[in-house]
N, C-alpha and C positions, 0 to 999 in steps of 0.2 A: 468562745462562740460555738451553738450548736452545729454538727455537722451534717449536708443532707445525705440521708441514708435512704437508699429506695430499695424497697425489696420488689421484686420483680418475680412473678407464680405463673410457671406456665402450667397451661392445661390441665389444674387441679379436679378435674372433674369424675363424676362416678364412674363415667365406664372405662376408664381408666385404674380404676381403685380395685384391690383385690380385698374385697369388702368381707366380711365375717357377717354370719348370719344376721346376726342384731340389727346388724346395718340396711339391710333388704327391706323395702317395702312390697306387701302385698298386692298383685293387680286387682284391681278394686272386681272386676268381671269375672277372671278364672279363677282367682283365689291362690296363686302362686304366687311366689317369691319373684319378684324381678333381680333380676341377674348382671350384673356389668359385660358387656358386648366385648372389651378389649384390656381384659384385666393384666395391671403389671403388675409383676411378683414384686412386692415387696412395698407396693406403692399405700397401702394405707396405714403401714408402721410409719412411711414418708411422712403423711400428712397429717399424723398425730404428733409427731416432733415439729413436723412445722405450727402445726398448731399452738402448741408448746412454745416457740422460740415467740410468734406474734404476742401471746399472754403475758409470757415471763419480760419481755423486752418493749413490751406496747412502746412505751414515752420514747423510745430514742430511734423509731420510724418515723420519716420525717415524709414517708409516701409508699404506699402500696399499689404496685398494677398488677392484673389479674388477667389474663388471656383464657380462652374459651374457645375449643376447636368447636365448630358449629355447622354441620354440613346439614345438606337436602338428602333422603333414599335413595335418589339419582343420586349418583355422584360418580365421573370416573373410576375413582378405585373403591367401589362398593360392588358386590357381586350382582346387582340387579343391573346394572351398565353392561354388562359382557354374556356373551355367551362362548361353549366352546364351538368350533367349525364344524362337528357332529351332532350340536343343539344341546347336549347336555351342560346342565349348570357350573357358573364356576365357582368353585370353591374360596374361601379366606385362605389368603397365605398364598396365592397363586402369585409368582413372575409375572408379569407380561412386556412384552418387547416387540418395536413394529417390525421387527424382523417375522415374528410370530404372527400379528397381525396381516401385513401383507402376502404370509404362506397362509391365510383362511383359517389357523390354529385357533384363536380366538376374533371374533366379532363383537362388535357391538349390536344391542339385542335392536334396537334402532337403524336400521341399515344407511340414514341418512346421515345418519350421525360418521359414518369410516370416515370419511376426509377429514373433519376435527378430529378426531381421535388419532389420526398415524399425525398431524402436524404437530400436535401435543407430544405424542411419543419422542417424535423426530426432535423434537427441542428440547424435550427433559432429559434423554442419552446425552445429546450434543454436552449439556451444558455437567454431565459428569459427577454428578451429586447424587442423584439415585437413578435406579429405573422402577416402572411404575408398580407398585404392590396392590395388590385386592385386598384389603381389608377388611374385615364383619362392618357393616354398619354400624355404626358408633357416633355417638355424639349430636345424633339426629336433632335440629333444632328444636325445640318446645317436649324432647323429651325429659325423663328423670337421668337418663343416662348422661345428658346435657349439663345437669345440674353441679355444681357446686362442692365437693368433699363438705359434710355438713360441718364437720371440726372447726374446718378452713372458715371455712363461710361465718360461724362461729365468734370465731377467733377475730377475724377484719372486721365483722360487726361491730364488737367489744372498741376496738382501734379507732372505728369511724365515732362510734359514742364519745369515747374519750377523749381524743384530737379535734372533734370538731371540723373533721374532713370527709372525703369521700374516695372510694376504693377507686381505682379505674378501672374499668371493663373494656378489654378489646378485643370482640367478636373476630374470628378469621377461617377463613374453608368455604364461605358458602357460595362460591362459584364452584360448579358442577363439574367445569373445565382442568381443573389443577389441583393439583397435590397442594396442601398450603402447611408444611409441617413448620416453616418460622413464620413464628408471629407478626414478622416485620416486612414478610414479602413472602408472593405463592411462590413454587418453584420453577412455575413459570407463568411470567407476570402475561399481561395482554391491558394493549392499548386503550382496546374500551371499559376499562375495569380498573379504575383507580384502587379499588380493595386491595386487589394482586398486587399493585407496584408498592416500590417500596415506601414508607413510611417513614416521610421524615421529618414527621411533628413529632409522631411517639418517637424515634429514636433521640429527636431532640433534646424532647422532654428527659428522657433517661441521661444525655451527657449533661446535663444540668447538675447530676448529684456527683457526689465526692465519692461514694460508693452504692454500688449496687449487687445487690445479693440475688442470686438465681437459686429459684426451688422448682421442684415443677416434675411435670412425668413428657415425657418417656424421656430418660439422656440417652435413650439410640436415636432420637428420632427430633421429635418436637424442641424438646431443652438443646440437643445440639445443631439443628437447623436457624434457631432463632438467637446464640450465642454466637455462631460463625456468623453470620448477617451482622449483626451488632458489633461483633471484634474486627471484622472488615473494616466498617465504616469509622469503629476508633482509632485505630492504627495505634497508634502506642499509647492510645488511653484506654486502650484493651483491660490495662491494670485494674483500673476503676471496678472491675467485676471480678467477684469472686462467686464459685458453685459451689454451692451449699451440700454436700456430697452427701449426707445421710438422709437427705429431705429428696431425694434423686434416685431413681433405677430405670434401667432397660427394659426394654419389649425382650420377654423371653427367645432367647436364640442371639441376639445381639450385643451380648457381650461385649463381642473383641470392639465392636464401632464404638460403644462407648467409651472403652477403656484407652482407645484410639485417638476419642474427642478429648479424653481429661488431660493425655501427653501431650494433646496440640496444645490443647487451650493455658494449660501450664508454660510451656514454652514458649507462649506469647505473653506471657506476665499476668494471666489471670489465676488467683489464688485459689488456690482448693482447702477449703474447710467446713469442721464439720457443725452444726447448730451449737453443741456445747462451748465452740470456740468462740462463734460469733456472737451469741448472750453476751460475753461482759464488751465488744466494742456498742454493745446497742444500751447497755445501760450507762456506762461510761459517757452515753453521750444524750441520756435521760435524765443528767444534772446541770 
């Protein structure tokens, strides 16, 4: 009997991808290269091998889901939300912390906005997973940066022709309010925003399979925010997932968190391997 195999792609998207010239499209007005806003080293050798494994193994995917960080130019942690307490801009890569906030260090450029903003603070320290980072804008909805790894895209095309299925797409970020680096829940959820909470049809859907393969960018960030979520809520069917570790990299600087996530997530019975291993379980189960 076929077994169900879900592959499971976080946030294969361009601005993500540390894209080689070819890859760039022109802006159609100034005549430049568009550029990826948050590129990870090594993420579109990723996504050529993932592309790769989708081609070589189509028939013995038995489901593909596709996650898509999707935010507004607002956005908490976009530098257009903040200002410093001098007026001067904030930079990508910036800390912030309501400790910082409530000493005037940083502001929100919105003055009405401080009180959301330090209760948010106040709940993402609390709850010990991150503190809030400033990021380049990235992933801005309806842009290119938005879009798709084209391989990728590609490649699950090919998968949806020949299966007679359809990918799943689940949009997440686009409350202005929260950090949403797992796909499965923001980092901090809110009551009038079912988006934020957790997700437990898609997680449902996922413990339905016999195994699920994780590819995805960033594993400091997004791949291990939405693997802890999901290995929580399996508890010892944690095993059922394996991280596809060559289809996988960090946000430069991130290392040790990653290298951090693969000991945890090992030590809870999830499998580390790499695309050339997983090929023959995906055609093995294409007969």
């Amino acid at each position: 009997m076929k077994r169900h195999l879900h592959l499971l792609i976080i946030d294969p998207q361009n601005d993500f991808c540390d894209l080689p010239p070819a890859y760039l499209p022109v802006h159609p007005v100034t005549g430049a290269a568009r550029a990826p806003a948050l590129p990870v080293p090594g993420a579109h050798a990723d996504m050529q091998r993932l592309a790769s494994l989708i081609n070589r193994g189509r028939d013995g995917i038995t489901a593909i889901s596709v996650t898509l960080d999707s935010h507004h130019r607002f956005d908490i942690a976009h530098p257009t939300f903040w200002t410093a307490g001098d007026g001067q801009p904030v930079t990508p890569f910036t800390e912030i912390t309501a400790a910082q906030v409530r000493a005037g260090q940083y502001l929100p450029r919105d003055a009405a906005g401080l009180g959301r903003a330090l209760n948010y603070l106040d709940r993402l320290e609390a709850a010990g997973r991150y503190k809030l980072m400033v990021w380049p804008v990235h992933c801005e909805i309806g842009s290119w940066g938005n879009n798709v790894h084209d391989d990728v895209r590609t490649a699950y095309n090919a998968w949806e022709d020949s299966q007679h299925k359809m990918v799943t797409k689940l949009a997440k970020g686009s409350n202005p309010w929260t950090e949403h680096y797992s796909a499965v829940m923001a980092e901090v959820p809110y009551d009038d925003d079912t988006a934020t909470q957790f997700n437990t049809a898609f997680v449902a859907a996922l413990a339905a399979a016999d195994t699920i393969y994780v590819a995805g960018e960033a594993g400091s960030h997004c791949v291990k925010a939405t693997v802890e979520h999901i290995a929580d809520h399996f508890g010892t069917d944690a095993a059922k997932l394996v991280l596809v570790t060559d289809c996988i990299s960090p946000v430069a600087g991130f290392d040790a968190q990653y290298q951090a996530f693969l000991q945890a997530m090992a030590a809870r019975g999830v499998r580390l391997m790499q695309s050339g291993d997983v090929l023959p379980e995906l055609l093995a189960n294409a007969s």
